[in-house]
GUTILO-358053 format. One record per residue (C-alpha): x negated, y negated, z; residue in one letter. Coordinates in pm, 1 decimal, decimal comma. Example, Ala and Ser with C-alpha at 12.3 -4.5 7.8 and 13.67 -1.06 7.14 Angstrom:
2
-1230,0 450,0 780,0 A
-1367,0 106,0 714,0 S
//
This chain:
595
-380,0 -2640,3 -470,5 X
-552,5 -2932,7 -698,7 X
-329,1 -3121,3 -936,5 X
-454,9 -3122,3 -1232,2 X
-356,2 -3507,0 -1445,2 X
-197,4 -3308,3 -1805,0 X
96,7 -3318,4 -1987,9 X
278,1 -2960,4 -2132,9 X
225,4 -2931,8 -2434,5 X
-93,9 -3149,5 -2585,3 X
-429,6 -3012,8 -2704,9 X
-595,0 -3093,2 -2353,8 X
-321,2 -2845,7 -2174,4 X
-378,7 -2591,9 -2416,5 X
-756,4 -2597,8 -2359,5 X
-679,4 -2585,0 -1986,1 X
-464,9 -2287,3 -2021,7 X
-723,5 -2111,3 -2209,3 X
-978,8 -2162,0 -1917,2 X
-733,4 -1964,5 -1693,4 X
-457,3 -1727,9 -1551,4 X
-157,3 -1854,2 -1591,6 X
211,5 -1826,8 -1475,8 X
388,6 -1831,4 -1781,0 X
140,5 -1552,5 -1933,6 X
183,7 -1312,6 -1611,0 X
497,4 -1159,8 -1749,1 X
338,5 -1005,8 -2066,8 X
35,1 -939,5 -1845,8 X
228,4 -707,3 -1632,7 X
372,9 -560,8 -1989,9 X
718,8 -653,6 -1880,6 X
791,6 -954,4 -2128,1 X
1043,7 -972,2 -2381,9 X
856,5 -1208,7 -2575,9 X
522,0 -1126,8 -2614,6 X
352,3 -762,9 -2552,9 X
54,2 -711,0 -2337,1 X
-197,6 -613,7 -2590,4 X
-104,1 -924,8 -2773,5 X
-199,5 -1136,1 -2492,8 X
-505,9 -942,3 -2439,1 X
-640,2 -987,4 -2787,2 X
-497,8 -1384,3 -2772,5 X
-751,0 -1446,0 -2469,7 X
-1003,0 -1218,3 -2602,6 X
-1029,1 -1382,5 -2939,5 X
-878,5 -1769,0 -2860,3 X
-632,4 -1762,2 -3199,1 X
-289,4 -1782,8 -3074,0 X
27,6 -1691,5 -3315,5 X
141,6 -1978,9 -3523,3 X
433,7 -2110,2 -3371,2 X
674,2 -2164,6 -3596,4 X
947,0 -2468,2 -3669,5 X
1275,8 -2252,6 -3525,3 X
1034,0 -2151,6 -3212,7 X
892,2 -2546,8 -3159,1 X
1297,8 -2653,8 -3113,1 X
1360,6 -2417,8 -2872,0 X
1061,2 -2508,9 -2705,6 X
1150,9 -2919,9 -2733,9 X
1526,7 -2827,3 -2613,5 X
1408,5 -2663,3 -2341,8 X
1212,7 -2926,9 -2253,3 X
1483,5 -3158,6 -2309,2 X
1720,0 -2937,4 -2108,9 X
1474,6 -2904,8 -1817,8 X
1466,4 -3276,7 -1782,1 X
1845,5 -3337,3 -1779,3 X
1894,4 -3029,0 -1508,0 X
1601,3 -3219,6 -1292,8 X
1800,9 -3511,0 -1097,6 X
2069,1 -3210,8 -1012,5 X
1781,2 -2967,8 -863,5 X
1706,6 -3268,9 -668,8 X
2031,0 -3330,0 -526,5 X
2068,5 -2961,5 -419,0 X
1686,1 -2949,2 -271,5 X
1754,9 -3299,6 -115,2 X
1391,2 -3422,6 -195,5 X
1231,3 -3584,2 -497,3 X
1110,7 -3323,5 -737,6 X
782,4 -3386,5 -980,1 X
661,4 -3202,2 -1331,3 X
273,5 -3106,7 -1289,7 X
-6,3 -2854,9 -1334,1 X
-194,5 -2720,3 -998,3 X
-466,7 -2487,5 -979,2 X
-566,5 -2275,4 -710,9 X
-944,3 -2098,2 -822,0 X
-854,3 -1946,8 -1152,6 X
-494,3 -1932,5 -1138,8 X
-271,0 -2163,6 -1307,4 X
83,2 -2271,1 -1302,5 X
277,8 -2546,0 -1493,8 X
604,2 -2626,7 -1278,1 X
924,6 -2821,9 -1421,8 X
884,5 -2989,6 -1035,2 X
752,2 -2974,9 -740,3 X
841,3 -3129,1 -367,4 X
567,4 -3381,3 -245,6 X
445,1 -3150,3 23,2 X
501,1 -2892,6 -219,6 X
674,4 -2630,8 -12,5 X
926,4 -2591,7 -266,6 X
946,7 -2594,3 -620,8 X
1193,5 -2617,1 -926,4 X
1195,8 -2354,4 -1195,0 X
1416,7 -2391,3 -1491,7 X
1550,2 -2190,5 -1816,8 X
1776,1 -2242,1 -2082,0 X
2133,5 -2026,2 -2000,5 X
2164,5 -1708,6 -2185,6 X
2368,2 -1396,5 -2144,5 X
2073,9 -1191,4 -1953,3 X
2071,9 -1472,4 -1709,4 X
2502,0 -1530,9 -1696,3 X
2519,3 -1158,0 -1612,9 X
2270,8 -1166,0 -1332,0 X
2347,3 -1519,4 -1185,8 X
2745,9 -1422,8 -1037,5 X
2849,2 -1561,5 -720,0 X
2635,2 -1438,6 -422,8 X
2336,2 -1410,5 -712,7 X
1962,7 -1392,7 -505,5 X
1647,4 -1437,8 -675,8 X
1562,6 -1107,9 -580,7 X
1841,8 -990,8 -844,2 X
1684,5 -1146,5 -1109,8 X
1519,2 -1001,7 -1403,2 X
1189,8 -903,4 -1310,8 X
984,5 -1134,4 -1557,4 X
1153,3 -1463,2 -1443,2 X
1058,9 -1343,1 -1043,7 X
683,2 -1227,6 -1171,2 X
659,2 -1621,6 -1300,2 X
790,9 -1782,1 -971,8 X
575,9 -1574,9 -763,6 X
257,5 -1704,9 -965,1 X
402,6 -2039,1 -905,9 X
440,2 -1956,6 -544,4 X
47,2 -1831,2 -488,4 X
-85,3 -2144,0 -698,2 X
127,8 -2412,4 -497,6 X
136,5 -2255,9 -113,5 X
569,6 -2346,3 -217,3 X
787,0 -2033,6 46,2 X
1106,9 -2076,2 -211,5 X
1145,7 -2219,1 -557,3 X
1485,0 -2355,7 -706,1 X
1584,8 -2114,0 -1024,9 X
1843,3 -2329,1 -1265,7 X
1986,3 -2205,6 -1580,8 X
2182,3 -2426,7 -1756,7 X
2339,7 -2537,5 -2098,1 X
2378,1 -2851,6 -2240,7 X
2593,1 -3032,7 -2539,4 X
2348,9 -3344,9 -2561,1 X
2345,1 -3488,6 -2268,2 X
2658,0 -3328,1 -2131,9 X
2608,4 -3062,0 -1942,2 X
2803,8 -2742,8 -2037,0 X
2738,5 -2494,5 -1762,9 X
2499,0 -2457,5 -1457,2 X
2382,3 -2153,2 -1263,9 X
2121,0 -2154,2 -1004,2 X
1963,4 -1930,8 -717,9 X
1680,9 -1950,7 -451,5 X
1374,1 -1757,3 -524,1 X
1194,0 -1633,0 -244,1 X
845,2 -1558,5 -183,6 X
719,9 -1185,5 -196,4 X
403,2 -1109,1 -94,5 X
435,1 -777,0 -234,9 X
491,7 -825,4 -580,8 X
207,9 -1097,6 -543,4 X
-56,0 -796,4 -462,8 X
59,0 -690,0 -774,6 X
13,4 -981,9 -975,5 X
-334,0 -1019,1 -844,5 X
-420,8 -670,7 -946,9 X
-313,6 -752,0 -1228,6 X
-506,7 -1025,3 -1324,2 X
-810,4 -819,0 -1230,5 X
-732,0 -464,5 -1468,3 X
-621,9 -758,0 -1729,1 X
-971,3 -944,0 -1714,4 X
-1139,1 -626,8 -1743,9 X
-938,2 -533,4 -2101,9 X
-1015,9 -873,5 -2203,4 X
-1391,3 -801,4 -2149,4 X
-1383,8 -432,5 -2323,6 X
-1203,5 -557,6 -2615,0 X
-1330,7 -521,3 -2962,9 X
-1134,8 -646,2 -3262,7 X
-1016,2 -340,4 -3479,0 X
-1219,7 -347,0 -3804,5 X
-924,6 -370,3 -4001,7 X
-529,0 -473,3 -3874,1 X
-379,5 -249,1 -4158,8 X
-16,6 -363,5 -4302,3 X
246,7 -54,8 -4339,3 X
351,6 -144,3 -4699,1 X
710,0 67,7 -4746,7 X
587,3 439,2 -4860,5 X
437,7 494,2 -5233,0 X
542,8 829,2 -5441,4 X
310,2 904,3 -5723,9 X
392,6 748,6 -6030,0 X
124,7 909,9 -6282,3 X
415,6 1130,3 -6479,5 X
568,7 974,9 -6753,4 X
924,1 1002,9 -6852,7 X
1086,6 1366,1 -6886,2 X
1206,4 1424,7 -7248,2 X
1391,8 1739,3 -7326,8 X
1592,7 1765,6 -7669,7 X
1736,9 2097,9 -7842,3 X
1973,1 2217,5 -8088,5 X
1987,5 2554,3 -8084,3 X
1637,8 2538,3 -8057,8 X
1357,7 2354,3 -7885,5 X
1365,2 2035,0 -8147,5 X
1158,5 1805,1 -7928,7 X
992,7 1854,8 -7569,5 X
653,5 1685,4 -7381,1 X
699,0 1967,2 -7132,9 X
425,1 2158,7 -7166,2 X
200,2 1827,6 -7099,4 X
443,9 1731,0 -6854,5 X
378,6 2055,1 -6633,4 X
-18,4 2008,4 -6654,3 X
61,2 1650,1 -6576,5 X
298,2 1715,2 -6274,5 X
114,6 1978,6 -6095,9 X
-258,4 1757,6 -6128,2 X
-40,5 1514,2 -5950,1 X
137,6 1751,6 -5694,9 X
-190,5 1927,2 -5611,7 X
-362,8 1567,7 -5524,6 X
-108,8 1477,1 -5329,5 X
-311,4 1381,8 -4964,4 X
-215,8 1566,9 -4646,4 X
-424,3 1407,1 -4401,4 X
-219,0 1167,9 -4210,0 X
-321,4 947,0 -3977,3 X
-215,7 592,1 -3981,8 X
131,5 432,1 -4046,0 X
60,3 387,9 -4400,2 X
-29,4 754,8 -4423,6 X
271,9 869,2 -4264,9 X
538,3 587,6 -4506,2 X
342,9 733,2 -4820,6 X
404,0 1151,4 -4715,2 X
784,4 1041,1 -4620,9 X
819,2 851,1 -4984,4 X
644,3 1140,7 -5186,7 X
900,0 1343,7 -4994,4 X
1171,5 1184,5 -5175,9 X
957,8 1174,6 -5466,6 X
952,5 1545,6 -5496,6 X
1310,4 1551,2 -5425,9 X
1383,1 1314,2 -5730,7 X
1134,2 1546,9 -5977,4 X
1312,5 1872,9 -5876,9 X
1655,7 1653,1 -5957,7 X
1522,3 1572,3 -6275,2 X
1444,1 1900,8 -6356,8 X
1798,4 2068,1 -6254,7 X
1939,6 1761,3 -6537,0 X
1656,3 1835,3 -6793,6 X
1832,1 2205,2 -6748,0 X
2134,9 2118,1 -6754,3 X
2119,3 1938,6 -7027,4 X
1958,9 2189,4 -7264,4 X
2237,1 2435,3 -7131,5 X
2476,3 2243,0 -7299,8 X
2273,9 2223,0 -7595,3 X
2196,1 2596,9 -7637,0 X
2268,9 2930,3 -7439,3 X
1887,8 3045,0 -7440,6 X
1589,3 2859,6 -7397,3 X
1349,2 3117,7 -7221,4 X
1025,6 2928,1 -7245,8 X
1180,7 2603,4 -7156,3 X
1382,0 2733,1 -6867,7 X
1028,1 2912,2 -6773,5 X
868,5 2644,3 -6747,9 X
1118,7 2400,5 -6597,5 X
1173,3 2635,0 -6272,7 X
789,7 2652,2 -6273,4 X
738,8 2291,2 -6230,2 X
1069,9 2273,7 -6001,9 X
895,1 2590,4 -5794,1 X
596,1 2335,7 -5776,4 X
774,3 2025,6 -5660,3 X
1010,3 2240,1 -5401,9 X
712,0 2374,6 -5234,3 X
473,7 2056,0 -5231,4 X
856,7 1879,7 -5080,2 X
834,2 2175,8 -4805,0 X
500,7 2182,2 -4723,6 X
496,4 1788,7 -4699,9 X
760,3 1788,3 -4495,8 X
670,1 1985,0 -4300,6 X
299,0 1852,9 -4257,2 X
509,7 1515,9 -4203,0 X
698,6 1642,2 -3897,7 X
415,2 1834,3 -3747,7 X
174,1 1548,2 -3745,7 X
392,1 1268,5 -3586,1 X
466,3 1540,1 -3328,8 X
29,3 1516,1 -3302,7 X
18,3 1155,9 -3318,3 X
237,9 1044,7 -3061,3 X
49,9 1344,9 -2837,0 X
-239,3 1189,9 -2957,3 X
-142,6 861,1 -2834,8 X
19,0 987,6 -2523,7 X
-272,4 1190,2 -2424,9 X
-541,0 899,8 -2495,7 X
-368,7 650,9 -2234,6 X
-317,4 940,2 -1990,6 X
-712,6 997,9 -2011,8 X
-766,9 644,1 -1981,7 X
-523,5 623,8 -1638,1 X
-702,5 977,2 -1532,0 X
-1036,4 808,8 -1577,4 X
-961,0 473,3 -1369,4 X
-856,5 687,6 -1121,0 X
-1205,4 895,1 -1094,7 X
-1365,9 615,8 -1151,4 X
-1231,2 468,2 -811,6 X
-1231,3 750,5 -651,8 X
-1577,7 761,4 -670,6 X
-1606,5 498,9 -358,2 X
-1297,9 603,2 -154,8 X
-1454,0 967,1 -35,2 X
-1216,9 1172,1 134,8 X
-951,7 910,4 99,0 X
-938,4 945,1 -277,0 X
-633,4 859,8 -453,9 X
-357,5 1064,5 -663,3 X
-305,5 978,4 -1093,4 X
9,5 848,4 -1056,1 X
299,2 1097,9 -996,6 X
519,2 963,5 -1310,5 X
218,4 898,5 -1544,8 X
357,5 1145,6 -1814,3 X
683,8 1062,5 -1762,7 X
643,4 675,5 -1787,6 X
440,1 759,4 -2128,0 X
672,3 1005,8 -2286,6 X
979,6 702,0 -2205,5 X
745,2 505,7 -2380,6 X
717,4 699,6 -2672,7 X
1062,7 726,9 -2700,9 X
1280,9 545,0 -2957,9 X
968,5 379,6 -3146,0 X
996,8 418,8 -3492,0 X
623,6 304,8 -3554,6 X
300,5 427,4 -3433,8 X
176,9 68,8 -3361,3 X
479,3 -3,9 -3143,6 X
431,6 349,8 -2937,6 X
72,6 261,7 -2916,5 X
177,2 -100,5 -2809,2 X
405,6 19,2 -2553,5 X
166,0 327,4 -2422,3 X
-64,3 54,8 -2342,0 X
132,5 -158,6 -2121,3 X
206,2 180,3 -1914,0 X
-138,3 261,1 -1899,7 X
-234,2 -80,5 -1785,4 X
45,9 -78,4 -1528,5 X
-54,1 263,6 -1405,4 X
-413,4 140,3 -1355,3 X
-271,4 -208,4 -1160,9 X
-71,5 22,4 -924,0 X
-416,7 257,5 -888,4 X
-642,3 -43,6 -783,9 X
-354,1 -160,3 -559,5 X
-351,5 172,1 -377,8 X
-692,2 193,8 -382,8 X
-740,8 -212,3 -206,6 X
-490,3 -46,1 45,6 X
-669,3 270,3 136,4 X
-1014,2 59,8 183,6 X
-836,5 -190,9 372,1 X
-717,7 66,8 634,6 X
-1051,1 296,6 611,3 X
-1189,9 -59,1 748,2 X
-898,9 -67,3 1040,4 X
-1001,1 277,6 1102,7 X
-1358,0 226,1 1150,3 X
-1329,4 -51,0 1390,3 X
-1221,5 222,6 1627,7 X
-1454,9 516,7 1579,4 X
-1464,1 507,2 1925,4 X
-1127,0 697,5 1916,9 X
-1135,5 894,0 1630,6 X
-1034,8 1165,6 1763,8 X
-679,4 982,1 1788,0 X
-648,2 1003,4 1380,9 X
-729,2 1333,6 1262,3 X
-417,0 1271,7 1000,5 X
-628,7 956,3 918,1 X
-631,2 1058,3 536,0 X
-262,4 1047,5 510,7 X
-221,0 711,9 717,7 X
-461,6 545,9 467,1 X
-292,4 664,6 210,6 X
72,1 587,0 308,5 X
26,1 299,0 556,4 X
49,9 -69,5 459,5 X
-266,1 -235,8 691,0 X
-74,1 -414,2 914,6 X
204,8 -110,5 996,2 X
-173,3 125,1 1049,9 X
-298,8 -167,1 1310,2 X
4,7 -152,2 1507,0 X
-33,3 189,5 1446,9 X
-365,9 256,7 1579,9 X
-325,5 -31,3 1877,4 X
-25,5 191,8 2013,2 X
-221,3 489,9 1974,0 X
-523,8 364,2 2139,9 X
-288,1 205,4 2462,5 X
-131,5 590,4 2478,0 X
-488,5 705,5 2492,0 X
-604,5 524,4 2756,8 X
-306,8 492,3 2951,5 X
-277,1 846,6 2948,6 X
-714,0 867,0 3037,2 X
-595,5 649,5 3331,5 X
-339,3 880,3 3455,5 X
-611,6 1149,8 3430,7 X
-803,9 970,1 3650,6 X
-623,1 870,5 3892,3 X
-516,8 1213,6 3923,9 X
-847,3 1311,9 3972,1 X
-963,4 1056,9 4230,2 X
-600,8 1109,1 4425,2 X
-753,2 1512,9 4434,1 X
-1069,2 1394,0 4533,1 X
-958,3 1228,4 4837,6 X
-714,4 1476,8 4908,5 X
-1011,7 1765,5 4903,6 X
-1199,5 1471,1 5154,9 X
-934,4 1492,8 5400,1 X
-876,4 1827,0 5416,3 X
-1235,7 1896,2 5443,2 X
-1258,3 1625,1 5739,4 X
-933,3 1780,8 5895,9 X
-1140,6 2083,8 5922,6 X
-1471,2 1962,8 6068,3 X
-1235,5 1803,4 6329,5 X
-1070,4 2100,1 6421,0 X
-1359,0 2289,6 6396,9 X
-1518,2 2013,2 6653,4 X
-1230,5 2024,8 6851,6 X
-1221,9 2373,5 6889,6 X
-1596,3 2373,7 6952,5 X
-1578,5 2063,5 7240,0 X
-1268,7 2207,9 7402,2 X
-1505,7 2552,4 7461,1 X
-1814,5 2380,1 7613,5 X
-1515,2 2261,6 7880,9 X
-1413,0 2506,4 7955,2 X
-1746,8 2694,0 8028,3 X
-1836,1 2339,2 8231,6 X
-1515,3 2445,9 8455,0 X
-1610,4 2795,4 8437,2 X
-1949,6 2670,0 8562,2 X
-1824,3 2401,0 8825,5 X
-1549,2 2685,4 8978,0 X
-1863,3 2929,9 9047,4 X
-2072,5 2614,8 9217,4 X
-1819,3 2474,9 9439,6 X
-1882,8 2516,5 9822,6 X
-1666,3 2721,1 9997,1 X
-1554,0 2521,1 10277,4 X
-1390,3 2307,4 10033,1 X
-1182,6 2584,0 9883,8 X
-805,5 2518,9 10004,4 X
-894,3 2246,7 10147,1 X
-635,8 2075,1 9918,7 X
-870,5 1786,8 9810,7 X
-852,7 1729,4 9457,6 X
-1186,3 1710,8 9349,3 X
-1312,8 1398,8 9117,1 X
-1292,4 1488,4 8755,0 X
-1599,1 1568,7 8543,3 X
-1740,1 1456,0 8273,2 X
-1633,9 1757,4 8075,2 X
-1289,7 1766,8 8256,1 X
-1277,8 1344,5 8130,7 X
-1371,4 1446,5 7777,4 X
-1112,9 1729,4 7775,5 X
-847,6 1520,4 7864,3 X
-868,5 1245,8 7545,9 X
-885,3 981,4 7834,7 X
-1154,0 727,2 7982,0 X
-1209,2 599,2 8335,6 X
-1147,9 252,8 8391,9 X
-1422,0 -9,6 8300,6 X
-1499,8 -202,7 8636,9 X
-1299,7 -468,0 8569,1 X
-945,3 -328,2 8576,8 X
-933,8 -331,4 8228,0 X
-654,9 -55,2 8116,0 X
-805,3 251,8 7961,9 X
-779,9 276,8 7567,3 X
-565,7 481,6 7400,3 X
-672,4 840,3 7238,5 X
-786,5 752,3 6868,7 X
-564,6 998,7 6754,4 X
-277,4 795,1 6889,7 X
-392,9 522,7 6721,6 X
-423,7 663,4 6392,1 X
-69,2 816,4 6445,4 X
85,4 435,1 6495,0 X
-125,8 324,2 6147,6 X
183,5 220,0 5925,0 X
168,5 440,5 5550,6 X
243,6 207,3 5285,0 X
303,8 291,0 4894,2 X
-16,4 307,0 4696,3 X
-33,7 22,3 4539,5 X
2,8 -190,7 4905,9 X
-331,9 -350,0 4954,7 X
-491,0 -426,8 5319,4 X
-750,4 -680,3 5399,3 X
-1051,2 -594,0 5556,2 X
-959,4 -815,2 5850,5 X
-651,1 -621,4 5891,4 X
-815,5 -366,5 5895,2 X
-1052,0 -441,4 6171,5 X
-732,4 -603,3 6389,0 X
-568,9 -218,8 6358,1 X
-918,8 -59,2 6508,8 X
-996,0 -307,8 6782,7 X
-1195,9 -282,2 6979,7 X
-1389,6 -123,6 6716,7 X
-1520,9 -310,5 6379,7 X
-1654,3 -234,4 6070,0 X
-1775,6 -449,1 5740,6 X
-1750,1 -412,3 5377,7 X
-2074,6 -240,4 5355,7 X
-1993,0 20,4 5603,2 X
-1675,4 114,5 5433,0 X
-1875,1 187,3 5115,2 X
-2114,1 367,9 5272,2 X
-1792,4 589,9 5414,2 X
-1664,5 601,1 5043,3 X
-1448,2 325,3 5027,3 X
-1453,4 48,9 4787,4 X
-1250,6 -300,8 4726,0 X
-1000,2 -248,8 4467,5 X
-950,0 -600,0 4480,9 X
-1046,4 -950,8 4643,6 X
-788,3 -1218,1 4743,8 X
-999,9 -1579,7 4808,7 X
-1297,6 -1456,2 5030,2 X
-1102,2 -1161,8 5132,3 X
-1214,7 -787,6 4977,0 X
-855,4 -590,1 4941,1 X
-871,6 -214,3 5006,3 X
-561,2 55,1 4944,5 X
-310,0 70,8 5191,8 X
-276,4 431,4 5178,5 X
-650,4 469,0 5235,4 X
-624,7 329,4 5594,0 X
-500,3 673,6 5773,0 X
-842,6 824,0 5562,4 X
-1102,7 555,5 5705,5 X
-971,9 621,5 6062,6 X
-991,4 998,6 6039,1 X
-1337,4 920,5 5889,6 X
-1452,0 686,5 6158,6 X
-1335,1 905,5 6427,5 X
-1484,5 1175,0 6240,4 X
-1852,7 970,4 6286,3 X
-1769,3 929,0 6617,3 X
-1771,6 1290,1 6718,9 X
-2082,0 1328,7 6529,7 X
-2246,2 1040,3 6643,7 X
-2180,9 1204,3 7055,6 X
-2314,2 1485,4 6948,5 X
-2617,7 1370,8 6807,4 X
-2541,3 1523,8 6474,8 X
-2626,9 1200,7 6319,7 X
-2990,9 1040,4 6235,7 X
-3095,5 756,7 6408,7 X
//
């Protein structure tokens, strides 16, 4: 935030706050002040001529001022820091503040005490339970200063004693500041459309026609003296030029006063009657011609009225209808750029307007009103819309996965950002956990189709070696000499005989004979599977036999891990590489393998 050097209230703080957005103002942006409307604030910073403020206005003003200043020292006892009046900036917001901590991380807000504030500031009272255009103002303050809380006081003074003192903690809410930038942004684009109206008519109270002069009716017996044959031709050029084409205010006040107007001549008429009743018993012509010109006046009164009723029925649908095309249009008009993410009118547009409507006795006041719903309705659009994008963009960082978000319309639609990235990161972990599983799964088949297939080709060899030994002793029974038979001398062993029986001769030096490999894959120890084994272990289980990392991959088996200089391999895999080396083995004596 930059401080800007200028005191409330002179000529140079005015000019600043004409340059930009400010705090005070973002209540009747938002449409939600009780002092000034939106539409007045929009043609104020459209135009630059402010209302006059007038002398009763100026006191409050300088008492509130006055007030403010006196209530100061006891913020700053309650706060427990120094508190300071200035007027920060941050870009084109604004915001004056009664005081502000030197770090500024809190601030000091105050208003005069009134009944609106005494029956929301009880015991217990948050700032959230505030009215909503005090909390609007603070959270401006908030986004221009960086403050987390401001200090709300109300209080009431007798000169410089204090009367009564209320006060609350305001918290900051980033929500309702989304909303207060949005609206700064639909507010800066009314200020830019607006055109001044080419004329700011003034309802005047309703005017009857007043071309008819005076009825005058006299008889004795007979007719003596009468104007009402010129009075007819008078009053029904005058009833028949009545207008019916009502549009503004003014046109509406004069059709209600020639209403009455009507009324009154047919009044006059019934008296002119009566009167000549009680001057004679029989009158035709006169009577005639007074119920003519009463026939005339009750059926312009009936027809006017009736126009009257009809066409503030079409006015305030005409007024309703043109801010519900306006919302409708913002919408498209976003809509445009959001694709198959578009956005919904808002749900209680018609609603909102017809509440509006309701109550206003003028058709500048509905239209006044209308507008701030309209305006609100396209704030709340553009928010939505800033929303959706912002989670389209979370959305396409992970295209990658999209087949994780086929609902993706409805979680841009209904997801705040950072509730979709949590979202879509536990999503993505379930994916590829789950892809994990999967393959582990697969490689865990893989290697148990690999053993069962070796299982086979050692059985298979088995089967095959243990028949070739038996044809040797086939062979070596039909060769033996027959002085030897029963001569009880075991003969020595053959080769085949040797093979047959798993077992070696003894190496020349008295070294003992190995045991079967079989036996030795029997004693491996099974471990869970996620034991590792080094490859040095692994060697020390096979002695006399060795093998190296590269012939372990050529066999299919790979490090899952390395531990200093040492490659890791799985546990459960050792049982696998010895049927696989033994496996080799067999091959390699029977020549099965390339050299």
């Amino acid at each position: 935030m930059k401080i800007v050097e200028l005191t409330q209230g002179t000529p140079e703080w005015q000019a600043h706050r004409a340059q930009h957005l400010n705090a005070s103002d973002a209540p009747a942006m938002l449409g939600i002040s009780p002092y000034k409307s939106r539409s007045e604030l929009v043609r104020e910073t459209a135009t630059g001529v402010s209302a006059e403020v007038d002398d009763a206005t100026q006191r409050r003003f300088d008492d509130g001022h006055r007030y403010e200043a006196l209530a100061r020292p006891i913020a700053e006892q309650i706060i427990g820091e120094d508190l300071f009046p200035c007027v920060g900036t941050e870009g084109k917001y604004s915001a004056s503040f009664d005081g502000l901590t030197l770090m500024a991380d809190a601030a000091f807000e105050h208003k005069s005490l009134n009944d609106t504030l005494r029956a929301a500031m009880v015991e217990g009272c948050k700032g959230a339970d505030l009215p909503e255009h005090y909390r609007v103002q603070m959270e401006h303050q908030c986004m221009v200063s960086g403050a987390e809380s401001v200090l709300f006081m109300a209080s009431k003074w007798n000169g410089d004693e204090l009367v009564e003192e209320r006060h609350c903690w305001y918290y900051a809410d980033l929500e309702l500041r989304e909303r207060i930038v949005a609206g700064w942004t639909q507010f800066e684009a009314d200020v830019a459309a607006y055109e001044t109206p080419a004329s700011a008519p003034h309802v005047a109270p309703g005017r009857a026609p007043d071309q008819l002069p005076a009825l005058r009716v006299e008889v004795t017996g007979m007719v003596t003296a009468s104007n009402l044959a010129e009075w007819k031709d008078a009053a029904i050029a005058v009833f028949r030029g009545i207008s019916t084409d009502l549009q503004t205010d003014q046109d509406f006040a004069d059709a209600e006063k020639t209403v009455k107007w009507c009324g009154d001549i047919e009044e006059q008429l019934k008296a002119a009657k009566a009167r000549a009743l009680s001057q004679t018993e029989s009158i035709e012509e006169l009577f005639r011609t007074i119920d003519q010109i009463s026939a005339e006046a009750r059926e312009k009164r009936l027809d006017l009225n009736k126009l009257v009723t009809r066409r503030k029925e079409e006015r305030r649908s005409e007024i309703g209808n043109a801010a519900r095309r306006a919302v409708l249009e913002h919408v498209r008009a976003i809509n445009e750029s959001l694709g198959e993410c578009a956005i919904d009118p808002p749900a209680t547009l018609v609603p909102d307007i017809a509440a509006a409507i309701k109550g206003k006795r003028s058709f500048a006041a509905m239209q006044e009103a209308v507008d701030a719903v309209a305006a609100n309705a396209k704030i709340a659009a553009s928010q939505q819309a800033d929303r959706v994008r912002a989670n389209a963009a979370i959305l396409a960082q992970h295209a990658e996965h999209a087949h994780l978000f086929a609902d993706r319309v409805s979680l841009c639609a209904s997801k705040a950002p950072d509730d979709l990235r949590n979202l879509v990161a536990a999503r993505v972990a379930e994916a590829q956990r789950a892809e994990a599983e999967r393959l582990e799964q697969e490689r865990e088949r893989i290697r148990q189709e690999e053993t069962a297939r070796i299982e086979r080709e050692q059985a298979e060899a088995a089967a095959a070696e243990a028949e070739r030994v038996e044809r040797a002793r086939a062979q070596a029974a039909q060769q033996e000499p027959e002085g030897n038979a029963g001569a009880g001398a075991a003969p020595a062993p053959t080769a085949a005989a040797t093979a047959a029986s798993g077992t070696a001769p003894a190496a020349a030096t008295g070294d003992v004979v190995a045991p079967r490999l079989g036996e030795r894959i029997a004693a491996s120890v099974s471990a869970p599977s996620t034991a590792r084994i080094k490859l040095g272990d692994i060697n020390a289980r096979i002695a006399p036999l060795s093998i190296d990392a590269a012939g372990l991959a050529s066999l299919g088996f790979q490090p899952v891990g390395v531990e200093r200089a040492a490659k890791l391999y799985r546990e459960a895999d050792f049982p696998l590489i010895c049927t696989t080396l033994a496996a080799r083995l067999v091959q390699a004596g029977e020549g099965k393998l390339a050299a």
